[in-house]
C-alpha positions, 0 to 999 in steps of 0.5 A, spaced: 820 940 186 816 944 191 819 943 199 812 942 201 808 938 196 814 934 196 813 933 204 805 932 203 807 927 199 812 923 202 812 926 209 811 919 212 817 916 207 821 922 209 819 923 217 820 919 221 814 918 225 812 924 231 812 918 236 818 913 234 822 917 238 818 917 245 819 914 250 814 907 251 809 908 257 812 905 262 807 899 267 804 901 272 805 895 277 799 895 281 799 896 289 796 892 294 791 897 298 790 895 305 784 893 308 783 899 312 786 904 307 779 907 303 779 906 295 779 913 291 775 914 287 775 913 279 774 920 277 780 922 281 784 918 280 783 919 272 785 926 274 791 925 277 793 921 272 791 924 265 798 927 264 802 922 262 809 920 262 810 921 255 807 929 254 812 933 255 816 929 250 810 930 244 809 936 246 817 938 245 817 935 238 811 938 236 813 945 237 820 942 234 816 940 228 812 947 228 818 951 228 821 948 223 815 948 218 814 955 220 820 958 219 820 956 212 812 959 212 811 964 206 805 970 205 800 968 201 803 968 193 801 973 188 799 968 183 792 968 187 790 974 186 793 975 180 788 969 178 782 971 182 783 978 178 785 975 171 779 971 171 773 974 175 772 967 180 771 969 188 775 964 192 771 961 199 776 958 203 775 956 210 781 954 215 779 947 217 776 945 212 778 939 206 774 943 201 774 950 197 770 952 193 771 959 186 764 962 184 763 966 178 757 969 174 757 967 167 751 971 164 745 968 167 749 961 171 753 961 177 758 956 176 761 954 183 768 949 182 769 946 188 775 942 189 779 939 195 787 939 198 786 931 199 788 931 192 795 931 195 795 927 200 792 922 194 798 922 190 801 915 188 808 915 191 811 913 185 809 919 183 814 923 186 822 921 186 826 920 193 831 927 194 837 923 192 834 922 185 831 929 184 832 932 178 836 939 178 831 945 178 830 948 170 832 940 167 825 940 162 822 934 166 821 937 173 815 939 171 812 933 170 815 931 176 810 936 181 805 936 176 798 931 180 792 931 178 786 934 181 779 933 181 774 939 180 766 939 181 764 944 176 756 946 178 753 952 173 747 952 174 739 955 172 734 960 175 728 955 173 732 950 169 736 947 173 743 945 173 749 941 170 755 938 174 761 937 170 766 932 173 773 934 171 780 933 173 785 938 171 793 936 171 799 938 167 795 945 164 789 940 162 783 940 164 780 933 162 772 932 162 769 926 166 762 926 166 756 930 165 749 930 169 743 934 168 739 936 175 732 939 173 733 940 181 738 946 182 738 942 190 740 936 187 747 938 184 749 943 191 746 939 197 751 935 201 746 931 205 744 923 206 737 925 203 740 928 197 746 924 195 740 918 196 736 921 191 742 922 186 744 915 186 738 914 183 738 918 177 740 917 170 748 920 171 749 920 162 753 915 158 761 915 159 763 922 157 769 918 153 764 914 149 760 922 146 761 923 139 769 926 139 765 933 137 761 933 141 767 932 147 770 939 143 764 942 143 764 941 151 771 943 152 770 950 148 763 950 153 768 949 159 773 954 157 768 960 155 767 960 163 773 960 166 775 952 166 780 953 162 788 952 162 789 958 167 785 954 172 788 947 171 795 950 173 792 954 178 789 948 182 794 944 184 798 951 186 793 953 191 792 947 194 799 946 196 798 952 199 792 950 203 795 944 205 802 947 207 797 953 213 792 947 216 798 942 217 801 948 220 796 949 224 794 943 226 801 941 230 799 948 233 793 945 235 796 938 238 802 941 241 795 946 246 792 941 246 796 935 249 800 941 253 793 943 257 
């Protein structure tokens, strides 16, 4: 299995907390002012004590964490380029964010599949097996051992004819369809604010995509992996956002060990 997808899935199981092992803040028992002495006032006083006792003990098993997960960083993997290139999607990734996102043109469609790294921290833990229990890599099942579902919202859209939004899950090298829901409005399908989510609860979302003719479910497949959501792509997903996921926890202990260390 994977060291990080193993560590994002089981990192509470298997590390202890970042705070067990710091030393509990001590009370403070309060003085007794003389009458004549003049209060501080509060400002002042918050900034005297803004660094606690136990900072400097944070900051250090911060740094200790980030240097252990930075030793075992690698550069980016071939199979992303070799993906982007073999089937035509360009990759929007911004640092920070939960969500990325593949575009590519199909003739007259722009397709978009977003999907999020969230999916890795959602995994059931009975998914994976502790590392006493672990299968010796090249034994047949490890595979299915790191295999995890991700969902992934494929948008093909329209000029003037709207857009379809297909709900998919893409796991063991399958792509699974969910549901599938026409907008006559292309906004509909690709806004993220209130107002349209408002507007999309309230329209017909299509019967259950299991219940469809089983033909039809075919036809829909084939559909789908003419445009590139196909196997190549199910297997592509869960690799990527393991290693997303890897960089932002990376750089989120680095912004906690700066910020707490300010």
């Amino acid at each position: 299995m994977s060291s990080q997808l193993l560590r994002a899935s089981l990192r509470a199981l298997v590390r202890p907390s970042l705070t067990k092992n710091v030393a509990a803040v001590s009370r403070i028992t309060p003085r007794v002012m003389p009458a004549f002495q003049v209060a501080r006032p509060f400002s002042s006083t918050f900034a005297r004590m803004s660094t606690g006792s136990v900072d400097s003990d944070l900051v250090h098993k911060l740094d200790e964490e980030l240097q252990y997960e930075k030793s075992n960083e690698e550069p980016e993997p071939e199979f992303i380029k070799e993906f982007l290139e073999a089937n035509s999607f360009k990759l929007e990734d911004k640092p920070g964010v939960d969500e990325v996102s593949l575009t590519r043109t199909f003739g007259n469609e722009k397709i978009r599949v977003l999907f999020s790294i969230s999916d890795i921290n959602n995994t059931p833990s009975e998914s994976f097996l502790p590392e006493d229990d672990m299968i010796e890599p090249g034994n047949e099942e490890d595979e299915e051992i790191v295999s995890f579902p991700v969902r992934a919202s494929v948008t093909i859209e329209k000029d003037g004819q709207g857009a379809v939004t297909i709900d998919t899950v893409a796991q063991d090298g399958e792509i699974v369809i969910e549901s599938v829901m026409y907008y006559k409005d292309n906004k509909l399908a690709n806004e993220q604010s209130a107002e349209a989510d408002w507007q999309r609860r309230g329209l017909y979302i299509g019967p259950q995509f299991s219940e469809l003719d089983e033909n039809l479910q075919q036809l829909y497949e084939r559909y789908l992996e003419e445009r590139g959501i196909n196997s190549a792509l199910a297997n592509f997903l869960p690799d990527y956002i393991e290693y997303k996921e890897q960089k932002e926890y990376i750089q989120w202990l680095d912004n906690m060990k700066k910020f707490v260390a300010a």
